[in-house]
Backbone as CSV, one residue per row, in Angstrom:
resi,resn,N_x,N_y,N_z,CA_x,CA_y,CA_z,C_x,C_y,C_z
1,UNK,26.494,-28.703,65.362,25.385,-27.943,65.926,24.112,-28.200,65.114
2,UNK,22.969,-28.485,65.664,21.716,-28.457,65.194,21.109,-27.295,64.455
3,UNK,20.897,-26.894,63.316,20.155,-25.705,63.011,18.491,-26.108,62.960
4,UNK,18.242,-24.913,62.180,17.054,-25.124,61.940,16.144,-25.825,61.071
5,UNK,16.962,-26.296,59.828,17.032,-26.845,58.940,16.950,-28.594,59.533
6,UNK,17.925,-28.980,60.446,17.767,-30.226,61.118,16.431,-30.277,62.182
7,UNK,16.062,-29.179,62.573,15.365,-29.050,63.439,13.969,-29.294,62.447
8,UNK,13.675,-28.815,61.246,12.386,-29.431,60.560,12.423,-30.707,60.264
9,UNK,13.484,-31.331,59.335,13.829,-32.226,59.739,13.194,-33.108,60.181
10,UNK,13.279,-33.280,61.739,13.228,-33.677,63.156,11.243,-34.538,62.691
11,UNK,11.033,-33.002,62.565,9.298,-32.641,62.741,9.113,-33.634,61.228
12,UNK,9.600,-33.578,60.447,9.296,-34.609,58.844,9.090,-35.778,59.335
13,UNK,10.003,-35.875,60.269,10.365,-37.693,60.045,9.324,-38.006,60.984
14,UNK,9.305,-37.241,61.839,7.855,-37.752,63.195,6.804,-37.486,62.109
15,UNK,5.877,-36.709,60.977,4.880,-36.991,60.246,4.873,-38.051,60.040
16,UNK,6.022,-38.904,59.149,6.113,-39.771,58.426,5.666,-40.907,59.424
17,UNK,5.951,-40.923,60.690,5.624,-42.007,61.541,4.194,-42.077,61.866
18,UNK,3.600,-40.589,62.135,2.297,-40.516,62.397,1.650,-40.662,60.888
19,UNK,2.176,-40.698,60.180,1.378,-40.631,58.461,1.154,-42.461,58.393
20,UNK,1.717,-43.366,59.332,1.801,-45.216,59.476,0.165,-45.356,59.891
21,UNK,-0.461,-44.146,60.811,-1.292,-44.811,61.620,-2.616,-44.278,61.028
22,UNK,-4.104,-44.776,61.229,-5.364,-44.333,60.942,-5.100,-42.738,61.563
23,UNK,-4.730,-42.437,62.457,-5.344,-41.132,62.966,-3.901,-40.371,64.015
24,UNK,-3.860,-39.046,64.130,-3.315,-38.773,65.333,-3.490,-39.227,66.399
25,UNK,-4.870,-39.742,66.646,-5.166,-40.030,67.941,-4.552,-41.497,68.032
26,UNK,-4.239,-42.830,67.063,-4.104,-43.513,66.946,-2.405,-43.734,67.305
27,UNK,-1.408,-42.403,66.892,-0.503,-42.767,67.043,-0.056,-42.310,68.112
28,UNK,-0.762,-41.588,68.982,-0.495,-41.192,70.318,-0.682,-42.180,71.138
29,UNK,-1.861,-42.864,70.967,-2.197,-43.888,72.333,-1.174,-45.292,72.017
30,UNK,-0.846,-45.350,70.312,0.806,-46.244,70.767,1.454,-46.211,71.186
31,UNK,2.161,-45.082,71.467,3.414,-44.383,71.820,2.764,-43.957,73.029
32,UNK,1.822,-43.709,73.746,1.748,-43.272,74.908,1.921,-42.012,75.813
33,UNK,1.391,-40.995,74.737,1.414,-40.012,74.695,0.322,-39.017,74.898
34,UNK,-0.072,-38.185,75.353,-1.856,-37.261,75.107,-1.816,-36.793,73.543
35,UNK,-2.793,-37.286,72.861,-3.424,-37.260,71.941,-3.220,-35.700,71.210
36,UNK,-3.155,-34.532,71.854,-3.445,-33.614,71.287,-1.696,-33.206,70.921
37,UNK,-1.029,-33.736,71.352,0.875,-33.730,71.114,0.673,-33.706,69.433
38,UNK,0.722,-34.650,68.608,0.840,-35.344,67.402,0.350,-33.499,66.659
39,UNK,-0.839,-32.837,67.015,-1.316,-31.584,66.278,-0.245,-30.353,67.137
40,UNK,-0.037,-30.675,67.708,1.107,-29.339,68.535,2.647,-29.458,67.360
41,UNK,2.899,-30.630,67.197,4.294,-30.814,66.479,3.526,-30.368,64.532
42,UNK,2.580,-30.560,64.782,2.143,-30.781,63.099,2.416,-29.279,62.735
43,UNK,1.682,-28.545,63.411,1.590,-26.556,63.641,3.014,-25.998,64.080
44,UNK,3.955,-26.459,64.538,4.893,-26.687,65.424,4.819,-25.683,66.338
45,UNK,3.427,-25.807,66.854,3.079,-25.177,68.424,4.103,-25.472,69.286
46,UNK,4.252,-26.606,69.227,5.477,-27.074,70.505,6.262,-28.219,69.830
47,UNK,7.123,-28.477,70.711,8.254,-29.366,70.219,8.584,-30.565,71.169
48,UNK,8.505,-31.525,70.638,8.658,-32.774,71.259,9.827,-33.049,72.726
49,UNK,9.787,-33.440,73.576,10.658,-33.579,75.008,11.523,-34.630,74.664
50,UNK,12.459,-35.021,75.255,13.236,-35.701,74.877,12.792,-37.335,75.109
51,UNK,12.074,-37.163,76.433,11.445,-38.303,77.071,10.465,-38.817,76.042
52,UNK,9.843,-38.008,75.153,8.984,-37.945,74.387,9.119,-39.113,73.673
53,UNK,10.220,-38.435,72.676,11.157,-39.061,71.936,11.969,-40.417,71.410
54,UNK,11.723,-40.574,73.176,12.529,-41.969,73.820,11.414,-42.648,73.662
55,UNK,9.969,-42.503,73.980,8.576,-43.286,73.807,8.241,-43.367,72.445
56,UNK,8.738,-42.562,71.465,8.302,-42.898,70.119,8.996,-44.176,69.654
57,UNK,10.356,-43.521,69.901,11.874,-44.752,69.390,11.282,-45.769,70.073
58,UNK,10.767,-46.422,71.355,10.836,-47.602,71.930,9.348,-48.317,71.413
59,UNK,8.258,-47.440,71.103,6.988,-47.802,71.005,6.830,-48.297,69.002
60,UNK,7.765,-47.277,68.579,7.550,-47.714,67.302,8.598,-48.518,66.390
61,UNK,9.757,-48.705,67.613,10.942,-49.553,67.670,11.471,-48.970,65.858
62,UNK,11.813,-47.435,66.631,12.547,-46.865,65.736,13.947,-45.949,66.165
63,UNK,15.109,-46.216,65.376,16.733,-45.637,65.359,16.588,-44.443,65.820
64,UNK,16.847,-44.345,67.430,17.055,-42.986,67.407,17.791,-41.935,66.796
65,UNK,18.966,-42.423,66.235,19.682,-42.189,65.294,18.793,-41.601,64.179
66,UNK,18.252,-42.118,63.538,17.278,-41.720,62.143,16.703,-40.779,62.681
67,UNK,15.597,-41.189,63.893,14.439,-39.996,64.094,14.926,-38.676,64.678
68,UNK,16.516,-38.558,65.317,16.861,-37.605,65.650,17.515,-36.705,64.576
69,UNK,18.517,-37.503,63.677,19.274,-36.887,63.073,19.199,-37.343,61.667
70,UNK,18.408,-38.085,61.379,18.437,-38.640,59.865,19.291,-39.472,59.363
71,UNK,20.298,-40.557,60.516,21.131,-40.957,60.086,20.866,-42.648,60.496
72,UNK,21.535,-43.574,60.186,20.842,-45.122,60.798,20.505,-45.506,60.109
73,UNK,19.151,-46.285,60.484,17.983,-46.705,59.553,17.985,-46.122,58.124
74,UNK,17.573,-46.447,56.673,17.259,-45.571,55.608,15.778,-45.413,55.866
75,UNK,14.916,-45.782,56.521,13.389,-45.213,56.393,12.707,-45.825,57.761
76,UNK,11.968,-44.903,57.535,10.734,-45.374,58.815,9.923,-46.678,58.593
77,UNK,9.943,-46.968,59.700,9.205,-48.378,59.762,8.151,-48.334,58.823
78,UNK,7.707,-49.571,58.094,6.667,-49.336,57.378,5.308,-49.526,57.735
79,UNK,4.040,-49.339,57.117,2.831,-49.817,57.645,2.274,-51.153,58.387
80,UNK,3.259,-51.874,57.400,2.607,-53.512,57.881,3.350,-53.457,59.309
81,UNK,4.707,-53.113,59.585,5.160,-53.632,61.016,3.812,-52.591,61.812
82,UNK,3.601,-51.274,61.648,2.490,-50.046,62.670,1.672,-51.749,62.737
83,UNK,0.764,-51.487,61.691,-0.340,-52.358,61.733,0.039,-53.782,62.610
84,UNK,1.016,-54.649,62.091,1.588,-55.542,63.113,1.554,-55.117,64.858
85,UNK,2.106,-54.281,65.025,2.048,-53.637,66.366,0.987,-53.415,66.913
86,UNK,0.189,-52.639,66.244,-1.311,-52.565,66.441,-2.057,-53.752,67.268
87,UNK,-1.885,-54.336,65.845,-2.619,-55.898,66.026,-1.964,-56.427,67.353
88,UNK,-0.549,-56.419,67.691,0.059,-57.342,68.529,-0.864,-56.691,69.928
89,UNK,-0.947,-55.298,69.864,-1.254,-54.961,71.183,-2.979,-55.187,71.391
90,UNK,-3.353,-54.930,70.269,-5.241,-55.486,70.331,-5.255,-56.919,70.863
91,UNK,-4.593,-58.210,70.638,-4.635,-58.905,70.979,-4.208,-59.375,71.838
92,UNK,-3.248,-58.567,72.800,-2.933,-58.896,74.236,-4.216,-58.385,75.037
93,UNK,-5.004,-57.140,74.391,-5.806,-56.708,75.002,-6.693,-57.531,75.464
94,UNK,-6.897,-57.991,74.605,-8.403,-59.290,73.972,-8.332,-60.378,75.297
95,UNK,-7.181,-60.654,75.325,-6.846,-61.988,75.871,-6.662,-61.751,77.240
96,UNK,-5.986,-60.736,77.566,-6.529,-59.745,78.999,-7.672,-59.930,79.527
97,UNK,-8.830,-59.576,78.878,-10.269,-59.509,78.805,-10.731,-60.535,78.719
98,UNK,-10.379,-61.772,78.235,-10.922,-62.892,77.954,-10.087,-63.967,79.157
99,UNK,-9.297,-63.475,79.714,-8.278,-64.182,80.781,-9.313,-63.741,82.325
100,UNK,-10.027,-62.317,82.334,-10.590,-62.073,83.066,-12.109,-62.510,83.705
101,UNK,-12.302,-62.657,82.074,-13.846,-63.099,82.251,-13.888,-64.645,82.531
102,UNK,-12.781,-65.584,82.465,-12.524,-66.800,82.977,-12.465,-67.055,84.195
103,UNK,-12.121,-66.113,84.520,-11.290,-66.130,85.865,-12.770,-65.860,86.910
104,UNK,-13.600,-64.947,86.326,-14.590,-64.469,86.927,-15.562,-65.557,86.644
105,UNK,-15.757,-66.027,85.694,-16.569,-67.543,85.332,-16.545,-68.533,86.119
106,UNK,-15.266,-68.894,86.629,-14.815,-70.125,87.831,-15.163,-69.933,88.867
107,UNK,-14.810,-69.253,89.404,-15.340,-67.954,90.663,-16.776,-68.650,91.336
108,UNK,-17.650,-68.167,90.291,-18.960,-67.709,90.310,-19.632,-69.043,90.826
109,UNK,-19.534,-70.334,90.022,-20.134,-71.512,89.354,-20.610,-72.774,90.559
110,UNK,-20.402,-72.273,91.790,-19.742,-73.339,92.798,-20.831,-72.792,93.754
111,UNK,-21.667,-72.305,93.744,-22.583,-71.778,95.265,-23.409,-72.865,95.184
C-alpha cells in the first residue's frame, strides 16, 4: 500500500526533474503539460494524473518505476541529457521553419 510517506516521495522526485530545467515553465512545455501544473505539485495544491505521469516518463524518458516508486533507475536523468532534449527539440523546430520558408521561396520565384 502507498502511504504518505511514498506519496511525498512521488512529489521529490518530480522536483528533482523540474530542478533539470531553466524554469517551471520550461519543464512543462517539454512534457506537455499547462505550465501552471509544475507550481500546483510544488504547494501540493494538486496531484499529478496518471496520464500526467505517463507524459513526464515518455517526455523525459524516465523509469516509471523510479518516478513512481523509487525503484529502477538509481537517479534522475541528468542535466546534459534535459539540455540534450531541449536542444534536440529546438532544432527540429528550426528546421521546421527553415523547411517552410524553402518551400515558400520556390513557390514564389517563377511569375
Amino acid at each position: 500500500m502507498i502511504g504518505a510517506r511514498e506519496h511525498e516521495a512521488l512529489f521529490y522526485r518530480l522536483e528533482q526533474l523540474i530542478a533539470l530545467f531553466p524554469s517551471q515553465a520550461a519543464f512543462a512545455r517539454a512534457v506537455g503539460i499547462d505550465e501552471s501544473q509544475p507550481s500546483f505539485w510544488k504547494t501540493r495544491a494538486s496531484q499529478p494524473r496518471a496520464f500526467t505521469l505517463m507524459k513526464v516518463c515518455a517526455a523525459l524518458n524516465v523509469d516509471a518505476n523510479w518516478l513512481l516508486l523509487g525503484r529502477g533507475a538509481t537517479s534522475a536523468p541528468n542535466r546534459t541529457t534535459i539540455v540534450g532534449l531541449e536542444g534536440l527539440r529546438a532544432l527540429k523546430q528550426a528546421l521546421r521553419t527553415l523547411e517552410q520558408d524553402l518551400g515558400g521561396a520556390e513557390g514564389g520565384g517563377n511569375d
